[in-house]
C-alpha positions as CSV (number, residue, x, y, z in Angstrom):
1,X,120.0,130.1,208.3
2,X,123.7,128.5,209.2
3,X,124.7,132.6,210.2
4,X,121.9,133.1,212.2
5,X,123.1,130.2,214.2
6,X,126.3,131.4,214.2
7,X,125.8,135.0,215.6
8,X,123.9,133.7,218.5
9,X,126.1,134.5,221.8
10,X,127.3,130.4,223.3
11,X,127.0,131.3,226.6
12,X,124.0,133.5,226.6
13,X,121.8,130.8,224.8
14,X,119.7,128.9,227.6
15,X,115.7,128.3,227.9
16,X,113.9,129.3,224.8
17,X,117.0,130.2,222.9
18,X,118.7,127.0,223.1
19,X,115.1,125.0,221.9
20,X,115.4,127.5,218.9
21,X,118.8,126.6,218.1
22,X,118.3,123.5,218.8
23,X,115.5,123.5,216.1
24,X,117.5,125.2,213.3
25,X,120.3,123.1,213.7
26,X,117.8,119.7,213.8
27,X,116.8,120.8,210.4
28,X,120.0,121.7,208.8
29,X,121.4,118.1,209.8
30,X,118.5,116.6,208.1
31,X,119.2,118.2,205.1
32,X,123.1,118.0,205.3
33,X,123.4,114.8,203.3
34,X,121.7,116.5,200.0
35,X,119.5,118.7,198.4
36,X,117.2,117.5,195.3
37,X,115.8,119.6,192.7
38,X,114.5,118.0,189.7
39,X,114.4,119.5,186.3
40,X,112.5,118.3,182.9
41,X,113.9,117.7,179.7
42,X,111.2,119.0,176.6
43,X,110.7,118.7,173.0
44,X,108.7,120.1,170.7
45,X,109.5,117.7,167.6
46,X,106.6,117.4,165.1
47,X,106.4,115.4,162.4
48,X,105.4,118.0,159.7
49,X,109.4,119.1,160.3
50,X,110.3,115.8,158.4
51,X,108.0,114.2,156.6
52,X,109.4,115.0,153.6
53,X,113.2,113.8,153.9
54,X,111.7,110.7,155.3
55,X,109.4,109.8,152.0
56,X,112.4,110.3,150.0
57,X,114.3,107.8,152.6
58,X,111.9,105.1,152.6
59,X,111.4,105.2,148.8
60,X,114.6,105.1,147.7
61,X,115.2,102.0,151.2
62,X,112.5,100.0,149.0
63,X,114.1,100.5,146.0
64,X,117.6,99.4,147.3
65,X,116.3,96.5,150.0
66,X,114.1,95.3,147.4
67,X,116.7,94.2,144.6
68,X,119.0,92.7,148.1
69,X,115.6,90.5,149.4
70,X,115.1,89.3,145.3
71,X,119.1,88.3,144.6
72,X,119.4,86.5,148.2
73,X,115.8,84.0,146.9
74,X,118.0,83.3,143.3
75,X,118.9,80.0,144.2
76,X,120.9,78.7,140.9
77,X,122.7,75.4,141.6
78,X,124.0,75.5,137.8
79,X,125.6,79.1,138.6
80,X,129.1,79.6,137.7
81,X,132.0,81.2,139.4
82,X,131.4,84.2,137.7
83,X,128.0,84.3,138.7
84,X,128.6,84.1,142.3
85,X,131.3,86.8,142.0
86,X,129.2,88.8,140.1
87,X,126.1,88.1,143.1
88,X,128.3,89.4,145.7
89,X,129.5,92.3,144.2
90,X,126.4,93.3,143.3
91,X,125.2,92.5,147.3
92,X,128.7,94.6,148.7
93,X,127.4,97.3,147.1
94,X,124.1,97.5,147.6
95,X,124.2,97.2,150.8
96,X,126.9,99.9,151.1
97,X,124.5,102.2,149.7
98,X,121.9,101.3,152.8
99,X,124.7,102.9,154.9
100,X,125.1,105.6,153.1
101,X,121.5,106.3,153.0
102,X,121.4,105.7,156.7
103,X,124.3,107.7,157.0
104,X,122.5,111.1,155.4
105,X,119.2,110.1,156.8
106,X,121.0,110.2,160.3
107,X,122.4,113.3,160.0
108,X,119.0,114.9,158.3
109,X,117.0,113.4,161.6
110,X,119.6,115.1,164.2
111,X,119.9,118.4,162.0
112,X,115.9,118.5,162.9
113,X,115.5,116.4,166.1
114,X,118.3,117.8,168.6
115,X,117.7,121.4,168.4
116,X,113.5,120.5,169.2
117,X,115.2,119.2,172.8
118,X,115.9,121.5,175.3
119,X,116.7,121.9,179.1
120,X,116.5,124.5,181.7
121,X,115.0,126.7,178.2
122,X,118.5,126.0,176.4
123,X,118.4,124.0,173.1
124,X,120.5,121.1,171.9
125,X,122.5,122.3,168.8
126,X,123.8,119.3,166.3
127,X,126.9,120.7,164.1
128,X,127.6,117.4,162.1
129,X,128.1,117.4,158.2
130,X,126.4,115.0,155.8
131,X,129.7,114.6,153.9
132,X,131.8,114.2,157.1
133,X,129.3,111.4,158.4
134,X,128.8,109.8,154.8
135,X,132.5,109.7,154.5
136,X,133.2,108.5,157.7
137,X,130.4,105.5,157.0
138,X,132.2,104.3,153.8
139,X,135.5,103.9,154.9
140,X,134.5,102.1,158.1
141,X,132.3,100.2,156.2
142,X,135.0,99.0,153.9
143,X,137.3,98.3,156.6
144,X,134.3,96.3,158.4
145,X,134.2,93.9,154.8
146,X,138.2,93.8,154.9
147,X,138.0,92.4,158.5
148,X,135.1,89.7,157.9
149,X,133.4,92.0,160.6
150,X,135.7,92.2,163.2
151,X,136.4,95.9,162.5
152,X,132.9,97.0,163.4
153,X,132.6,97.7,166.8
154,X,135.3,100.5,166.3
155,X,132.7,101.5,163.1
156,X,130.0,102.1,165.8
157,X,132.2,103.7,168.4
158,X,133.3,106.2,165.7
159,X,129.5,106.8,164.2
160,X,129.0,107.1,167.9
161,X,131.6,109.4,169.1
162,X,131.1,111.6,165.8
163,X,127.5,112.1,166.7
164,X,128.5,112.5,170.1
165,X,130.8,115.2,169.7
166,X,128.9,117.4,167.4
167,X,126.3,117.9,169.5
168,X,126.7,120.8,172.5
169,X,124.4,122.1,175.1
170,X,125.3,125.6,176.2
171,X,127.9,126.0,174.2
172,X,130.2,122.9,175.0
173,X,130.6,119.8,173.4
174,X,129.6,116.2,174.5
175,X,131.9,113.7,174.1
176,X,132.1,109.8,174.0
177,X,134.7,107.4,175.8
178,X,133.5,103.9,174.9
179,X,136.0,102.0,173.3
180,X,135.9,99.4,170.2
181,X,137.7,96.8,172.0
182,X,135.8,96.5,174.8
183,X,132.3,96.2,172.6
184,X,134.1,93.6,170.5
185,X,134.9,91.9,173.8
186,X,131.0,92.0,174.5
187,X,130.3,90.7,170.8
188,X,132.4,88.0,171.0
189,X,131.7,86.3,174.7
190,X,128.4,87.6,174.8
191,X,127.0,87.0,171.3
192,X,129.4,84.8,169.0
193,X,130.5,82.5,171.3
194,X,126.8,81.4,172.7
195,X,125.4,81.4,169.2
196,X,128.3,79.0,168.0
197,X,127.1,76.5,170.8
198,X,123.8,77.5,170.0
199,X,124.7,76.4,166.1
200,X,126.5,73.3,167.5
201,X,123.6,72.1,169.4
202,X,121.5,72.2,166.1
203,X,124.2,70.5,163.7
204,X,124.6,67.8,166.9
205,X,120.8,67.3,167.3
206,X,120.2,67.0,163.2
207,X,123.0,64.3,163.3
208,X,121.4,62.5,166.1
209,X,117.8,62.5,165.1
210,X,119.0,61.0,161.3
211,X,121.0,58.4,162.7
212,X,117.9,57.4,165.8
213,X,115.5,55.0,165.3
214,X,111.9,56.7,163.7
215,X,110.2,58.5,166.8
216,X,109.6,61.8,167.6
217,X,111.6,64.4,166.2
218,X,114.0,65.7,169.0
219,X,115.6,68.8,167.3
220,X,111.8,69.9,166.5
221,X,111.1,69.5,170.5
222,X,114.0,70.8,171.6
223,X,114.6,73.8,169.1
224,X,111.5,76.2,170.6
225,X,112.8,75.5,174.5
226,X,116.2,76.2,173.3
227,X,115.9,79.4,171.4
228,X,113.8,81.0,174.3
229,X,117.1,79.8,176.7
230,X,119.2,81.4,174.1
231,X,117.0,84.6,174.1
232,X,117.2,85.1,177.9
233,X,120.6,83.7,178.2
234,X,122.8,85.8,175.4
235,X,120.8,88.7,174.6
236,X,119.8,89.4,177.8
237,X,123.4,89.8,179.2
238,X,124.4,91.7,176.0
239,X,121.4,93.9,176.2
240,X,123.2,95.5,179.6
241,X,126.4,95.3,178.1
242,X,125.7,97.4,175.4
243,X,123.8,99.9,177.0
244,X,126.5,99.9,179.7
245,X,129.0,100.5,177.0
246,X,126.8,103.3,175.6
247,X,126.0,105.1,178.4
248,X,129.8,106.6,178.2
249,X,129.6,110.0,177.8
250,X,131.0,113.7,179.1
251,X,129.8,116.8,179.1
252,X,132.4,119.5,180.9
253,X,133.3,118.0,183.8
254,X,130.5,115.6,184.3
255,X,130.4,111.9,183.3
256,X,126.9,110.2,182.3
257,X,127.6,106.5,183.7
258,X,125.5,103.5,184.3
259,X,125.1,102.5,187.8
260,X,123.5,99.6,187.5
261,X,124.1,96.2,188.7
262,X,124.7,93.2,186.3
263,X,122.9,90.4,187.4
264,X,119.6,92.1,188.8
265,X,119.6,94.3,185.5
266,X,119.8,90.8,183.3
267,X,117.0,89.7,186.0
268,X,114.7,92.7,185.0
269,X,115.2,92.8,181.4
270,X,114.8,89.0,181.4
271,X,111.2,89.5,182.8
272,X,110.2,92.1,180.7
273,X,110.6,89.8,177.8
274,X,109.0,86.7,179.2
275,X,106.1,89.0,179.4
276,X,105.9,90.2,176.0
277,X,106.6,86.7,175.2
278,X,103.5,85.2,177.4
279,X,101.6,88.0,175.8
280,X,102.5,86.8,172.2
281,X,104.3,90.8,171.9
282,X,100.9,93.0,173.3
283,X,102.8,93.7,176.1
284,X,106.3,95.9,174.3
285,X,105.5,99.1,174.3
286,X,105.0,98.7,178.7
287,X,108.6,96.6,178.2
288,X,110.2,100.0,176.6
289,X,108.8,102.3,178.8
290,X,109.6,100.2,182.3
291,X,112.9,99.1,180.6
292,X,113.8,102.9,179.8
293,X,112.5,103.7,183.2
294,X,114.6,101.3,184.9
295,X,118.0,102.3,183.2
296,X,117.0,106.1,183.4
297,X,116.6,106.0,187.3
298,X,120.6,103.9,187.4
299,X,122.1,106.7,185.1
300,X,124.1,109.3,186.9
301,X,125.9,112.0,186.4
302,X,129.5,112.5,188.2
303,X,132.6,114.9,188.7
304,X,135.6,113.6,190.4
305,X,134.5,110.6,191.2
306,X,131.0,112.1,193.2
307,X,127.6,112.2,192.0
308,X,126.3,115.2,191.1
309,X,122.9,114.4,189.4
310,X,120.8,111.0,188.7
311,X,118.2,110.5,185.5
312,X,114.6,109.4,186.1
313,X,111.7,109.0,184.0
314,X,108.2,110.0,185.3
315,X,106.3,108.7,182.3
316,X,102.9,106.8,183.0
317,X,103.0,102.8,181.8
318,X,99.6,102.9,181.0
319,X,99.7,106.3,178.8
320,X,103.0,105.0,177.0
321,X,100.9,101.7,176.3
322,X,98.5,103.0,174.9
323,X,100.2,106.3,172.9
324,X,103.1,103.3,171.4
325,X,100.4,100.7,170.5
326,X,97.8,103.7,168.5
327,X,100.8,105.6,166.9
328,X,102.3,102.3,166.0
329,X,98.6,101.0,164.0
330,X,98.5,104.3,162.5
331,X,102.0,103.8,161.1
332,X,101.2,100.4,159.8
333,X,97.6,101.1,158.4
334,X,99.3,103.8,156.3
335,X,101.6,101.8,155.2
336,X,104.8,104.2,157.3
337,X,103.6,107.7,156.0
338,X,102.5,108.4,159.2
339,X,105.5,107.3,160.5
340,X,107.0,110.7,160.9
341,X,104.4,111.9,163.2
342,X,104.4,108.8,165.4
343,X,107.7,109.0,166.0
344,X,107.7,112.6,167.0
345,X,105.3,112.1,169.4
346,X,106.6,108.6,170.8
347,X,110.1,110.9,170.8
348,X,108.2,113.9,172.5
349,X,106.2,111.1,175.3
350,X,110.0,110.1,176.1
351,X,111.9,113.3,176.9
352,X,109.6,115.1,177.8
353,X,108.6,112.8,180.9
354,X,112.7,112.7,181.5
355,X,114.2,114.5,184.2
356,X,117.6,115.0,185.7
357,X,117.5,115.5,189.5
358,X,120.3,117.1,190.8
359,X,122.1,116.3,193.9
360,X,123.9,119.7,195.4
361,X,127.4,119.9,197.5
362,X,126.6,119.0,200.9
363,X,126.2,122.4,203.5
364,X,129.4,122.4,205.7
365,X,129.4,120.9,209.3
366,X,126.9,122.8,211.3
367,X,128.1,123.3,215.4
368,X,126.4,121.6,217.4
369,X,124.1,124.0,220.1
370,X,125.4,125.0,223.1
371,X,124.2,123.5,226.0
């Protein structure tokens, strides 16, 4: 359309000529800025693909969780040094196994999950090894003991970045840039730090309320108000955080970034759960799809510093509501065999509702008509 602008003669354009170009070059300026075209995401995951591996997970979960839940309700005053030693060794272990197990299980899921996503008809392929993960899980789960904890933020930027980087879409690589210190920076101003004043306030209220006179309990009033104040106050902020944090990741040249704002984010998300909590938790599954909704339309995708694509989600609440609440009773009433299945499908409701829309390079300056 821009040539056929161009070839028309300047000085011989006059009458119905110029209200032509005049109309061409109206149109082309109103698309200048950009040009949209969305594209799905789809997957095809069924439960039938893994119903199997995850009966053997949550059978041999049970029989490790179970022996964990039983040795943390001994409570043995008479118990001896050796006793105690021979209690937490017995607990560092076991619950190294749940990371192993969570470790293959992880790997086993994405082995059958990401190739079932697609976009644009190209398939996700997943290249990780069970060993590589499973050895990767015990040495940063060692190193996490070693540290009292402090190590493990860089343990979930490396299971993160390892996933990350064995999975490719048309034939490249993804990769992941979040860093360990900056989650531990999140951990410790956004979740140890409030929850040590949180602790205080209950160690300070217990000493006050045995040293007042007999009257109502204060730390039994206050705790409730408290807690919710806690809830909205420290996880809220950490909730964005996080996902900020994990919302790091490349593909080629293009960077998948979170645009949103901090302190209207923490609003929404801090709304979403005053709702499920008025709604003594009916409400969730409409705060995971308008929560996902909300991050997925502030996620972009960039090169060299311009945008180049956003994320959206066109998924109905009221569908979501009602698919999360039936697939999560049909889990439950089968005691999590049907699990696999409602999953898929809660997996499948998700993507396939996702969309990236892309944003195209901007046409080049158009001359204006002459007059």
């Amino acid at each position: 359309m821009q040539a056929v602008i161009a070839i028309l003669p300047e000085k011989a354009v006059s009458g119905k000529l110029l209200s032509v170009h005049q109309f061409f070059y109206d149109i082309l300026k109103a698309i200048q800025g950009a040009v949209f075209m969305k594209e799905k995401f789809t997957s095809s995951l069924s439960g039938k693909l893994w119903w199997k591996p995850f009966l053997a997970f949550l059978a041999l979960y049970l029989a490790i969780f179970i022996p964990i839940e039983l040795a943390g309700l001994r409570n043995d005053d008479s118990a001896g040094l050796f006793s105690i030693l021979s209690t937490f060794l017995f607990l560092f272990v076991m619950y190294g196994l749940l990371f192993v197990l969570r470790a293959v299980f992880t790997i086993i899921l994405a082995d059958l999950a990401v190739p079932a996503i697609s976009f644009r008809g190209k398939p996700f392929v997943f290249t990780g090894k069970t060993g590589e993960y499973v050895k990767l899980t015990i040495t940063r789960y060692l190193l996490s003991c070693i540290s009292l904890g402090f190590y493990g933020p860089w343990f979930t930027r490396a299971a993160t970045a390892y996933l990350a980087r064995n999975t490719e879409y048309d034939g490249e690589k993804a990769c992941f840039s979040g860093t360990g210190g900056k989650l531990l920076k999140y951990y410790l101003l956004g979740l140890f730090l409030p929850l040590t004043v949180w602790v205080a306030f209950l160690v300070a209220g217990s000493i006050l309320a045995a040293r007042s006179d007999p009257g109502p309990d204060v730390l039994s009033v206050l705790f409730p108000l408290f807690t919710i104040i806690i809830v909205f106050l420290v996880f809220t902020p950490f909730l964005f955080l996080y996902t900020r944090w994990y919302l790091n990741l490349g593909w080629k040249d293009l960077r998948v970034t979170l645009k949103a704002r901090f302190w209207p984010s923490c609003g929404f998300i801090a709304g979403q759960i005053l709702l499920t909590l008025i709604t003594i938790g009916i409400y969730w599954p409409a705060l995971c799809i308008r929560t996902y909704r909300y991050f997925a339309g502030q996620t972009i995708l960039s090169a060299e510093g311009k945008e180049r694509g956003r994320f959206g989600f066109d998924g109905r609440t009221g569908r979501g509501f009602g698919l999360l609440w039936g697939q999560t009773l049909l889990a439950i009433i089968t005691l999590g065999i049907y699990s696999p299945w409602a999953y898929a499908k809660c997996l499948n409701f998700f993507v396939n509702e996702t969309y990236i829309e892309d944003v195209a390079e901007p046409v080049q300056e158009i001359p204006a008509p002459v007059k």
